[in-house]
N, CA and C atoms as a LAMMPS dump frame, in Angstrom:
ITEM: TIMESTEP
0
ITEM: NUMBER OF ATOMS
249
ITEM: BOX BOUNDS ff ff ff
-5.0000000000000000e+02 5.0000000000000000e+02
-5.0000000000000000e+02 5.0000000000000000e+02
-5.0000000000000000e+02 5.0000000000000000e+02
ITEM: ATOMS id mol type element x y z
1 1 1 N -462.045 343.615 -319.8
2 1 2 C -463.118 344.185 -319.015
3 1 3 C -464.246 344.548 -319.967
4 2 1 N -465.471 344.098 -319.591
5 2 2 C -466.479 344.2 -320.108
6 2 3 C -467.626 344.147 -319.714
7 3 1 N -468.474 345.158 -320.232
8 3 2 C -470.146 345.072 -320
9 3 3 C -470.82 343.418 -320.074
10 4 1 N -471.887 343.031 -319.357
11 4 2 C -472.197 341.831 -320.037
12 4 3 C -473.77 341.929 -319.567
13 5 1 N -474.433 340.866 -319.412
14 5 2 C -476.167 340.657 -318.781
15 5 3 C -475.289 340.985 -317.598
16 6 1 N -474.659 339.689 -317.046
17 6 2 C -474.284 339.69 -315.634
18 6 3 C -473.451 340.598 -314.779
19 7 1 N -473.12 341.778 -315.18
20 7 2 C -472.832 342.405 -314.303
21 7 3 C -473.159 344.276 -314.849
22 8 1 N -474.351 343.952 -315.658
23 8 2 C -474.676 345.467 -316.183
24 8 3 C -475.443 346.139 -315.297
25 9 1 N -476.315 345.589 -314.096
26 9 2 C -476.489 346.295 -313.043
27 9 3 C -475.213 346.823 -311.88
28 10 1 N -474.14 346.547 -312.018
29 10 2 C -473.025 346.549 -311.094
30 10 3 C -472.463 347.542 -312.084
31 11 1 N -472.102 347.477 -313.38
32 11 2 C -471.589 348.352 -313.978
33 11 3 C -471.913 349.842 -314.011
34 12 1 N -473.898 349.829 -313.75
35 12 2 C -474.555 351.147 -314.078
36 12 3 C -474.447 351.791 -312.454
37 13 1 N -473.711 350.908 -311.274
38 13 2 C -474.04 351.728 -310.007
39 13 3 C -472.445 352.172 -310.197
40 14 1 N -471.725 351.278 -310.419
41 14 2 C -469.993 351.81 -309.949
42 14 3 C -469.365 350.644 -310.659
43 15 1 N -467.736 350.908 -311.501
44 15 2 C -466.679 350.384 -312.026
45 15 3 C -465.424 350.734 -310.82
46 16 1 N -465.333 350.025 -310.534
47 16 2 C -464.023 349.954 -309.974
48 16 3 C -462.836 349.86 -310.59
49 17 1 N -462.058 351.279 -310.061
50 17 2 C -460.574 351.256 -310.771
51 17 3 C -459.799 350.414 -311.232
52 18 1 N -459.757 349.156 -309.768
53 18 2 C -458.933 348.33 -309.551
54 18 3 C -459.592 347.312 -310.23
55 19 1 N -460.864 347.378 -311.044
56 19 2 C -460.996 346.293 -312.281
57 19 3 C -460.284 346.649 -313.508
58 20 1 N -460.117 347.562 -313.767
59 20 2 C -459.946 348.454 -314.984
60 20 3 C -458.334 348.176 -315.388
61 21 1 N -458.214 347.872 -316.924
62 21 2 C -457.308 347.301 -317.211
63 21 3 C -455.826 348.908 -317.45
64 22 1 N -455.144 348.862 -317.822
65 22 2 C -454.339 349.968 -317.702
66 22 3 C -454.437 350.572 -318.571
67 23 1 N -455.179 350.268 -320.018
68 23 2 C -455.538 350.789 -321.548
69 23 3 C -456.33 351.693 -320.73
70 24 1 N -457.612 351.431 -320.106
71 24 2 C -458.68 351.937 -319.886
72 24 3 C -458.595 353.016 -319.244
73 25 1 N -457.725 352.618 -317.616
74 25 2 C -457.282 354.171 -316.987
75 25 3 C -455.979 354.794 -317.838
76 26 1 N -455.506 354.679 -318.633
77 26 2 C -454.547 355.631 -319.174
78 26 3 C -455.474 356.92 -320.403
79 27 1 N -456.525 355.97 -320.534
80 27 2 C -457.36 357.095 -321.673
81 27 3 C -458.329 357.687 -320.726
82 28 1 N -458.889 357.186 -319.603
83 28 2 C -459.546 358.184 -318.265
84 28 3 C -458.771 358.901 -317.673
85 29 1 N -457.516 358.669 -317.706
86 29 2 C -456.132 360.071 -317.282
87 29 3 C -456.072 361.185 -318.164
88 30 1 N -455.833 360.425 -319.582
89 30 2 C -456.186 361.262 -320.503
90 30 3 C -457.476 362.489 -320.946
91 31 1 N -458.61 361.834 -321.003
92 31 2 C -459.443 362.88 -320.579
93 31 3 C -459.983 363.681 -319.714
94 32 1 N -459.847 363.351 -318.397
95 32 2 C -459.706 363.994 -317.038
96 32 3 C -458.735 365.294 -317.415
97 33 1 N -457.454 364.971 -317.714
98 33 2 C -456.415 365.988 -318.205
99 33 3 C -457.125 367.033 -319.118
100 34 1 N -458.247 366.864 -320.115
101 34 2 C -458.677 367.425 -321.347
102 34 3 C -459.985 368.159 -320.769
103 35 1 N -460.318 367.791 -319.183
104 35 2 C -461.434 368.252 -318.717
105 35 3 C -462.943 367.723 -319.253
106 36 1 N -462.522 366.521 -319.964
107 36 2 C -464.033 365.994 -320.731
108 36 3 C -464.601 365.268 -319.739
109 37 1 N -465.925 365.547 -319.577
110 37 2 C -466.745 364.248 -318.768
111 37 3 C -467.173 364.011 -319.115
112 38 1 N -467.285 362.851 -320.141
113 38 2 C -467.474 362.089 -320.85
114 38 3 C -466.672 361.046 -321.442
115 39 1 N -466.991 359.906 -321.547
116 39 2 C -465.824 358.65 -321.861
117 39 3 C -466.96 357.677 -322.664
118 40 1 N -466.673 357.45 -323.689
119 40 2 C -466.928 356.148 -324.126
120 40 3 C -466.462 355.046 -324.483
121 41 1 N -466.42 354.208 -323.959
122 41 2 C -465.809 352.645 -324.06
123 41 3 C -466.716 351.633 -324.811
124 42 1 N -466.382 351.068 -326.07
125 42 2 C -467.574 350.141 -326.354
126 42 3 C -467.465 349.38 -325.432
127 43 1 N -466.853 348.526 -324.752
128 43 2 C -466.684 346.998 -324.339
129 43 3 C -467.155 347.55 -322.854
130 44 1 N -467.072 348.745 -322.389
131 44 2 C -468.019 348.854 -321.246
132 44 3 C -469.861 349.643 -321.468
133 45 1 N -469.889 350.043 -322.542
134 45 2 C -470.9 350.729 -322.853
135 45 3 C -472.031 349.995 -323.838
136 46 1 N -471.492 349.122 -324.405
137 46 2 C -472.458 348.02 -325.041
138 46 3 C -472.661 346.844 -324.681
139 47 1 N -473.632 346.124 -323.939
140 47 2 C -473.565 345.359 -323.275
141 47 3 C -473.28 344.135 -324.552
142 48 1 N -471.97 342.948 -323.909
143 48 2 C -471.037 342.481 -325.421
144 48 3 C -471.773 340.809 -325.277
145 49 1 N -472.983 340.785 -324.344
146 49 2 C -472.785 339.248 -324.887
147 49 3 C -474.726 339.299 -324.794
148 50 1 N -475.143 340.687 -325.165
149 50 2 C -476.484 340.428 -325.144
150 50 3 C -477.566 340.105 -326.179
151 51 1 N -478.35 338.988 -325.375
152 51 2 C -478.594 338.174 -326.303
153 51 3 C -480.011 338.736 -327.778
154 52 1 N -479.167 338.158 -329.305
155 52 2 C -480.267 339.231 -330.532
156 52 3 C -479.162 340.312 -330.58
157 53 1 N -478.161 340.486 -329.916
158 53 2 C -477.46 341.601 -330.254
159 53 3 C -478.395 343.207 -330.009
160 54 1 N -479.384 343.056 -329.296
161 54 2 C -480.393 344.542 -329.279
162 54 3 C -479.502 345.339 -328.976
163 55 1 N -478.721 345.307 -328.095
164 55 2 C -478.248 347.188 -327.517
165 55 3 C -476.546 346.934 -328.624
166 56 1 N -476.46 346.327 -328.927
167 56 2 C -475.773 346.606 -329.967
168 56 3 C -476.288 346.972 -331.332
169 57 1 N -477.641 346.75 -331.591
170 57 2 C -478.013 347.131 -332.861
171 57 3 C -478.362 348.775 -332.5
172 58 1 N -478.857 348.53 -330.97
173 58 2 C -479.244 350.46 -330.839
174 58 3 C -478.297 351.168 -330.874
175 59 1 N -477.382 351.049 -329.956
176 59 2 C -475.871 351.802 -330.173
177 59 3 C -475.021 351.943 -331.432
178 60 1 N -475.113 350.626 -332.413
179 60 2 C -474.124 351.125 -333.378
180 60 3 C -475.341 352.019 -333.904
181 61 1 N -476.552 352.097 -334.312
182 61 2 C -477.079 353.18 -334.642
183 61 3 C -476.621 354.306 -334.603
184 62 1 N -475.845 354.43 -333.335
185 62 2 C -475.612 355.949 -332.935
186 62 3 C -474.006 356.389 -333.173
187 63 1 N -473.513 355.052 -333.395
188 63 2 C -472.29 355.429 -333.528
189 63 3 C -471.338 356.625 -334.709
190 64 1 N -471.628 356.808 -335.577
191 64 2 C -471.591 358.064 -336.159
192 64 3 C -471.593 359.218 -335.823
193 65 1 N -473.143 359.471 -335.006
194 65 2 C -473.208 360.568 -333.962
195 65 3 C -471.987 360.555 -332.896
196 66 1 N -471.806 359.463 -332.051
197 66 2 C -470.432 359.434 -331.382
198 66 3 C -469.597 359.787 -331.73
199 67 1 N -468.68 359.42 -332.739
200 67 2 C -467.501 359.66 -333.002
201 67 3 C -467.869 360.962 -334.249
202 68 1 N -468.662 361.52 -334.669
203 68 2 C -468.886 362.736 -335.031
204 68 3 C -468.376 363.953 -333.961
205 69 1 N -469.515 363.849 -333.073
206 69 2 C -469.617 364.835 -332.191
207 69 3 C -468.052 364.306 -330.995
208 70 1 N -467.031 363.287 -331.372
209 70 2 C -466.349 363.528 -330.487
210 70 3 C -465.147 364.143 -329.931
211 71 1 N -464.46 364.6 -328.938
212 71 2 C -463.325 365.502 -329.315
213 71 3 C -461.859 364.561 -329.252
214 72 1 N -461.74 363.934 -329.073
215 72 2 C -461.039 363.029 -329.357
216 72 3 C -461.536 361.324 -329.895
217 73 1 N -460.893 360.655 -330.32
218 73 2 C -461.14 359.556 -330.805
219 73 3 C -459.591 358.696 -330.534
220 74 1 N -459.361 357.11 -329.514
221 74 2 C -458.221 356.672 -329.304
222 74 3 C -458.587 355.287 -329.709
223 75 1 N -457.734 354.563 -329.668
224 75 2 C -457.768 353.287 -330.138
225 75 3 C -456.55 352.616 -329.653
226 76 1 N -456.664 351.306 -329.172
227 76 2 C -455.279 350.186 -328.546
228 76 3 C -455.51 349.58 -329.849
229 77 1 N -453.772 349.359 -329.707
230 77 2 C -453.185 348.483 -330.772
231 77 3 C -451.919 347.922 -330.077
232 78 1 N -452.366 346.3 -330.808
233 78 2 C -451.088 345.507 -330.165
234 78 3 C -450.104 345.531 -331.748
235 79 1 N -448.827 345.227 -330.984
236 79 2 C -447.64 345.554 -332.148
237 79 3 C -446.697 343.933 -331.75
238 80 1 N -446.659 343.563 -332.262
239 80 2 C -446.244 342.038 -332.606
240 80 3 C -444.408 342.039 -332.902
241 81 1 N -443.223 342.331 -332.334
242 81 2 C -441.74 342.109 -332.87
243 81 3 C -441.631 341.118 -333.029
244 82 1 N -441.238 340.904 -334.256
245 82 2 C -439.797 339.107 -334.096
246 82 3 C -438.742 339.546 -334.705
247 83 1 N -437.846 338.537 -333.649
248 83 2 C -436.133 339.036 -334.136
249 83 3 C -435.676 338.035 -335.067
């Protein structure tokens, strides 16, 4: 799930749950629980295929400030077994 040109007007009125992968609502459970309103997602918050990279050059700008000022910080990780 992701921001893109084509659906960043649909994104800025409403995300639907039932798009939302289970990473995504398990860390919106998570902060709901923590009382934060506030969520940042890159892959919904930077639009990922826009073209010159602009709102990615503005945002990582800020990214410091983000994860400075944030009260938590999570991250997915895939874990790979072989028997």
């Amino acid at each position: 799930m992701k921001t893109l040109r084509s659906n960043f007007l649909q994104h800025l009125r409403a995300i639907s749950r039932s798009q939302l992968p289970e990473t995504f609502l398990n860390v919106i459970a998570i902060t709901h629980s923590l009382g934060v309103c506030y969520l940042w997602i890159d892959s919904l918050c930077i639009i990922q295929d826009d073209e010159g990279n602009a709102d990615w050059k503005q945002e990582s700008a800020r990214m410091a400030d983000y994860y400075h000022y944030s009260l938590l910080t999570t991250a997915e990780m895939w874990t790979s077994f072989s028997s």
